[in-house]
N, C-alpha and C positions, 0 to 999 in steps of 0.2 A: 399416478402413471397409468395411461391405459394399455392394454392388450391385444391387438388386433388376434381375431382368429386365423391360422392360414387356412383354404382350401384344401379338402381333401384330395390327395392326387388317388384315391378309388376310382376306378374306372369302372363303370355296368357291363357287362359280355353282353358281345352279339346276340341277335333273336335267335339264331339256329342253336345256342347254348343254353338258352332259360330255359328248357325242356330237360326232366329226366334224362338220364345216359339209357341208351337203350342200344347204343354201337361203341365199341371200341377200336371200330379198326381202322388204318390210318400207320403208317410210317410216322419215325418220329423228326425224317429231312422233311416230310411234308409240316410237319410241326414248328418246325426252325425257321421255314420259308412263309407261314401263313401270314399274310397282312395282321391279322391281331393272335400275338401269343394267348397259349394258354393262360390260365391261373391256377395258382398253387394248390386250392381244391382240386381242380382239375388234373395235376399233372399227380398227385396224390391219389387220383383215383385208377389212374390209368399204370399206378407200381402196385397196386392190391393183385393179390391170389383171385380169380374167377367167380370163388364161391364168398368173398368177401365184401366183394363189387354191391350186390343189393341190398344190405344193410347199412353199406357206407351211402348208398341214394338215400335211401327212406330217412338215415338220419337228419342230411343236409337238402333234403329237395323244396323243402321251405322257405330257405334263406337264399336271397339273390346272391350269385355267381360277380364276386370283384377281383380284380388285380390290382396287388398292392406292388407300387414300386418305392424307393427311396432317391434321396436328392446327391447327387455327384458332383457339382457343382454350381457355381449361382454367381451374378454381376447385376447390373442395374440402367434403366434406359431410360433417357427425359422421355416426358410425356408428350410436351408441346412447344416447350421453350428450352435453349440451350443454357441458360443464368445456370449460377450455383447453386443456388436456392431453388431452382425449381421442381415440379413432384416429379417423382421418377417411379419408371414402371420395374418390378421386382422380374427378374429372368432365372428362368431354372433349370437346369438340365439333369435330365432322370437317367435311371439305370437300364429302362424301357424304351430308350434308343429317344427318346423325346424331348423337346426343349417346348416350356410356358414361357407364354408373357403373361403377370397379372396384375390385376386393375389395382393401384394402391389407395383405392378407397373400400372399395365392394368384396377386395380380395378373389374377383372372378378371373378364369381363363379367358383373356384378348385374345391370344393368340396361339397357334399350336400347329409347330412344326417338326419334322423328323429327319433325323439322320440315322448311316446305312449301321450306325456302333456307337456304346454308350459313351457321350462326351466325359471328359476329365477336365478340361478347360476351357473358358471362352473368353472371347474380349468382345465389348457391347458398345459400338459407339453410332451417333445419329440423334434422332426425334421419333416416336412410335407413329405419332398422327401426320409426319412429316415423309421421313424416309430412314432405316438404319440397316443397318449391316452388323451379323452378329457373327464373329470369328469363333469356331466349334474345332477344338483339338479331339477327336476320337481314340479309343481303344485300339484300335486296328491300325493305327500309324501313320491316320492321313488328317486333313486340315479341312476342313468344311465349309463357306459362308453363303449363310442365311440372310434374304433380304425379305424386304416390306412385299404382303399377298403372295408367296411363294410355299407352300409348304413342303418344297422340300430342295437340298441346296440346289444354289445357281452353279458353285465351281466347284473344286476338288482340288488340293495340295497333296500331291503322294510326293512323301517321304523315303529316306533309305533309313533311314533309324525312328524310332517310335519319340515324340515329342516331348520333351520335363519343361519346355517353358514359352511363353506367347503373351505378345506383348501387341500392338500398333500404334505405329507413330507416322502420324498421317497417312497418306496413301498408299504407306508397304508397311507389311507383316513381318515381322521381325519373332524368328521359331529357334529356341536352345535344341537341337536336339541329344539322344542319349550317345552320338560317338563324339561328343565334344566338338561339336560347329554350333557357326550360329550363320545364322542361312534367312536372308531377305529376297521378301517375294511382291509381286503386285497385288493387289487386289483380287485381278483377274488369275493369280495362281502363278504366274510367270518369275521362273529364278531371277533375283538380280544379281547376289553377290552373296558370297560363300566365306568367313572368318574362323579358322582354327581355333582351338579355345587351348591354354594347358590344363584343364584337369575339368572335372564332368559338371556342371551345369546343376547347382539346387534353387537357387530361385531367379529370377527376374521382373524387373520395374521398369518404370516408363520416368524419365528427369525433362521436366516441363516447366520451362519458364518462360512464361508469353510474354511479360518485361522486356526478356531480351530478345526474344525470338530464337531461343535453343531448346532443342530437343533432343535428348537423346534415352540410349539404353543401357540402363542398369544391370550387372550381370553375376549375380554370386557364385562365384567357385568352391570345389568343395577343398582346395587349397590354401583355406585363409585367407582369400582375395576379391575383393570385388571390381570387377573393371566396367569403365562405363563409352560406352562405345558410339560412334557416330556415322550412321553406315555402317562399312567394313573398318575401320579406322579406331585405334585405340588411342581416345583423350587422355586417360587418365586410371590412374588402378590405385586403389586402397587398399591398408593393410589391416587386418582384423587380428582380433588374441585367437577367434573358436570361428568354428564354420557359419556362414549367417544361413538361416531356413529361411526367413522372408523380408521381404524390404520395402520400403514406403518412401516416397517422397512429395513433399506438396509443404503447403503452409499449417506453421504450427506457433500461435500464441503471435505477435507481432511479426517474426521470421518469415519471410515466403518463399525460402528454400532452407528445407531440412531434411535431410535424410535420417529417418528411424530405420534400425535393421536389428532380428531378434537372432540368437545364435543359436546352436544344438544343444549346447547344455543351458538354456536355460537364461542368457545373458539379455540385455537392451542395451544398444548402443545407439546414442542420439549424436550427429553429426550437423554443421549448420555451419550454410555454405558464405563465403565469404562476398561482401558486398563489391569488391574489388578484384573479384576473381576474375580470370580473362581465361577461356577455353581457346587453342590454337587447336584447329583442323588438320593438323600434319598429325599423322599416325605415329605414335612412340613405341611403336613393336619395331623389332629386328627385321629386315627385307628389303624387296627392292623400293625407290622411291615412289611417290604417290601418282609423280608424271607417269610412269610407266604406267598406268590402267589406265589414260588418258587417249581415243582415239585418235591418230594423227590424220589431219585437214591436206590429204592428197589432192592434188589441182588435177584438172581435166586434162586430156592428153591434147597438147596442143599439134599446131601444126607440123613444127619440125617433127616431133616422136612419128605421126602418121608416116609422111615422108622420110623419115631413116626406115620405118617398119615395110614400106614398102617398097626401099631400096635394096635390103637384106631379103626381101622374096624374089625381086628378081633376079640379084646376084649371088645367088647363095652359092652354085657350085663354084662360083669362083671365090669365093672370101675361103670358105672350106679348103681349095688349092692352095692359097696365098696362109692359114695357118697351118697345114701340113707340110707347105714348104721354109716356117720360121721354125717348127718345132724340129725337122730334120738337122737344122742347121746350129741350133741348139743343141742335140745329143752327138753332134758332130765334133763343135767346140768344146764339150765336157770331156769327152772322149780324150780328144786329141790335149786338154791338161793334164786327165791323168798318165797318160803315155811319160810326159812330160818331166813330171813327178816319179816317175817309176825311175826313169832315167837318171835325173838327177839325184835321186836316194833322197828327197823331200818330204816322203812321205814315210809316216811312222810304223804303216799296214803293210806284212809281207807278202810278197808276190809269189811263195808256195803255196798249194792247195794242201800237201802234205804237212806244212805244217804252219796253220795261220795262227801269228802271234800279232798284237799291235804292243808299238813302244811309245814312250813318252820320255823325254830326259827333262828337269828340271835343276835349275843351276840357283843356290844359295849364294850372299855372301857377297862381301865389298871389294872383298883382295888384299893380301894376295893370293891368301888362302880363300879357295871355295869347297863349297860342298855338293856334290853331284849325284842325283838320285837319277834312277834309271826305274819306270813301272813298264814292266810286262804284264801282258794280260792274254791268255789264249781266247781267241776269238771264235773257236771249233764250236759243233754245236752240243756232242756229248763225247769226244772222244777226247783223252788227255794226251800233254804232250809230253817227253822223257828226253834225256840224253842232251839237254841243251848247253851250248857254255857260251860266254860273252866275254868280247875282247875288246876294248879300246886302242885306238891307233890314233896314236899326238907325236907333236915333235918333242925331242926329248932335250933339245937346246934351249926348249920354252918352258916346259911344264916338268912337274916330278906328279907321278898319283901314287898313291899310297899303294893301291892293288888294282892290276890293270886286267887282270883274269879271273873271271869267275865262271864257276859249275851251278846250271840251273837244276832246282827240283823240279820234281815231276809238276806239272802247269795243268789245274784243274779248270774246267772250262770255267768262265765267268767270274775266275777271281783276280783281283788285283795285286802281283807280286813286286815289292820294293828292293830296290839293290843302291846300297849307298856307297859311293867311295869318297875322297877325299883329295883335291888336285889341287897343289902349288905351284905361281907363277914363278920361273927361276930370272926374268927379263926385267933390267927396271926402267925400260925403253919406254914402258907401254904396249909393246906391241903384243899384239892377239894372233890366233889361229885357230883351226877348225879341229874338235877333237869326235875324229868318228868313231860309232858305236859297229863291230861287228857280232853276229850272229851265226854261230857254228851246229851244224844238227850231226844227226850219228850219221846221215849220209853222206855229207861235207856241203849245206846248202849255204 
């Protein structure tokens, strides 16, 4: 088995630094802003005491001045051809704000490009010698892509939460971020559609089957749950024993849809997807239906609309007359029922100001015995009412009630007071009559 060397990511310093230190002055925002950071010698040299400064040169003034960074992340990029099989170029993104492409034969830097903060994640898809697009998640909470002779990006995805997961599936970006969404964007950066998650987002996968022509995304929760998503649209969600940390899907051994997903403590769970499986497009989350995000196909305003729109300009103070004189005519006739109702005692709401109570009577019962509930309710809006008493008035050739007089309690605004009696028909005619409810106040209302 051979060993390829990697490239060393040492970088040489600038000509104005391969000279002895013989200045130290400088701010250290000038320092944060210079096109090439210091080096750890350097920054080493510049926390030394005054008088420590020329022994710490003399020591190192011999040995070239490097910057050592470390690797943050890494993905992979066909060379020339898109097959399975063909050589792919190694990508890597440093701690130095820098992303390589390197040769996978020579091990040398093709290419080298920068972003504004240290990448965490990328996704690398295209040809090097062709054209590719490499998707840069940043430290600083925004999204970055890098294209072919650019060094440095074309666009920019600002975030409102800092990103845990990045995926692409075809021509949109599909980003987990840390308040629990999952938020699809173009290419170009542009939102498309925004998905709640229930619980915070630990890994995410790409489910790729060119067979069928499905594509979707993978989503592990830190809930036990992996849901896999199509668009904004939830297909389908699996249920785990432990939290999965990462997930894999592609062919494995004769299968060409398997899902491997490894858990927090330590687990492997291999899943393998059914040949007969049938994905439906209808979203299986709670909400409204999928036609509602559907824009609706408004027709052009045809002629009639023009002409009514400019039949209501020229008439407008008169249409304005004609509904101010249906509305007057309206609160005329409401008016003139409730008069109506006052009169005939139809209505349940009393016509004092001093003492509004509203009534309800409700009659139980087959016959010949019934049972009659009477609800008061003070209608007031903080003031209580006292001293009430209530009398029924029936024919006495018809009916017997058990108790025809009652003393109300004091009537607390808003609550609903019940009074039951009990009334016997004494008639075996059939015949009926009207049994009225009186209402007596301490001032005789």
């Amino acid at each position: 088995m051979s060993h390829a060397r990697l490239p060393s990511l040492w970088l040489p310093a600038p000509s104005s630094m391969s000279m002895p230190w013989n200045r130290t002055s400088g701010t250290r925002q000038g320092r944060d802003k210079a096109d090439v950071p210091l080096s750890v010698r350097s920054l080493r040299f510049l926390m030394l005491d005054p008088q420590d400064m020329e022994a710490f040169v003399n020591l190192h003034k011999a040995q070239p001045i490097r910057r050592q960074t470390v690797i943050t992340c890494i993905g992979t990029l066909k060379k020339n051809m898109a097959d399975e099989d063909a050589v792919s170029c190694l990508v890597i993104g440093t701690e130095s704000k820098d992303v390589y492409i390197l040769d996978p034969e020579a091990f040398t830097i093709l290419s080298k490009m920068s972003v504004p903060s240290a990448p965490t994640q990328m996704d690398v898809t295209g040809q090097f010698d062709v054209e590719f697009r490499i998707t840069v998640a940043c430290r600083n909470g925004n999204i970055y892509i890098l294209r072919r002779d650019s060094p440095k990006p074309k666009y920019c995805i600002e975030l409102s939460s800092h990103p845990v997961g990045l995926v692409r599936m075809g021509k949109s970006v599909v980003v987990g971020c840390a308040q629990e969404t999952l938020q699809g964007f173009t290419q170009k950066g542009k939102k498309l559609w925004t998905a709640c998650l229930p619980a915070p987002v630990t890994t995410m996968g790409v489910m790729d089957l060119p067979t069928r022509g499905f594509q979707a995304v993978l989503v592990g929760l830190a809930n036990c749950e992996v849901h896999l998503y199509r668009d904004k649209n939830l297909i389908s969600t699996i249920k785990t024993p432990d939290v999965v940390t990462s997930i894999c899907f592609g062919k494995y051994g004769r299968e060409d849809g398997t899902l491997i997903m490894t858990t927090k403590g330590g687990g492997l769970i291999v899943k393998i997807l059914k040949r007969t499986a049938v994905f439906d497009d209808r979203d299986s989350a709670p909400g409204p239906p999928l036609a509602q995000s559907i824009r609706l196909n408004i027709p052009k305003k045809t002629k009639l609309y023009v002409d009514q729109t400019m039949r209501e300009r020229e008439n407008a103070v008169a249409m304005h007359r004609a509904f101010q004189m249906d509305l007057s005519r309206l609160r005329l006739a409401a008016a003139r029922a409730y008069v109506k109702a006052l009169e005939s005692s139809l209505t349940p709401m009393s016509s004092s100001l001093s003492e509004p109570l509203k009534m309800n009577a409700v009659v139980q019962g087959l016959g010949p015995s019934f049972k009659l509930t009477l609800n008061i309710q003070n209608t007031a809006a903080c003031r209580p009412v006292m001293h009430l008493a209530i009398s029924f008035l029936y024919d006495e050739s018809l009916y017997s009630m058990r108790t025809a007089f009652f003393k109300i309690p004091l009537l607390v605004p808003g609550l609903n007071y019940p009074i039951d009696t009990f009334v016997e028909c004494l008639s075996d005619k059939g015949i009926s009559d009207i049994i009225k409810v009186s209402c007596v106040g301490p001032r005789g209302g």
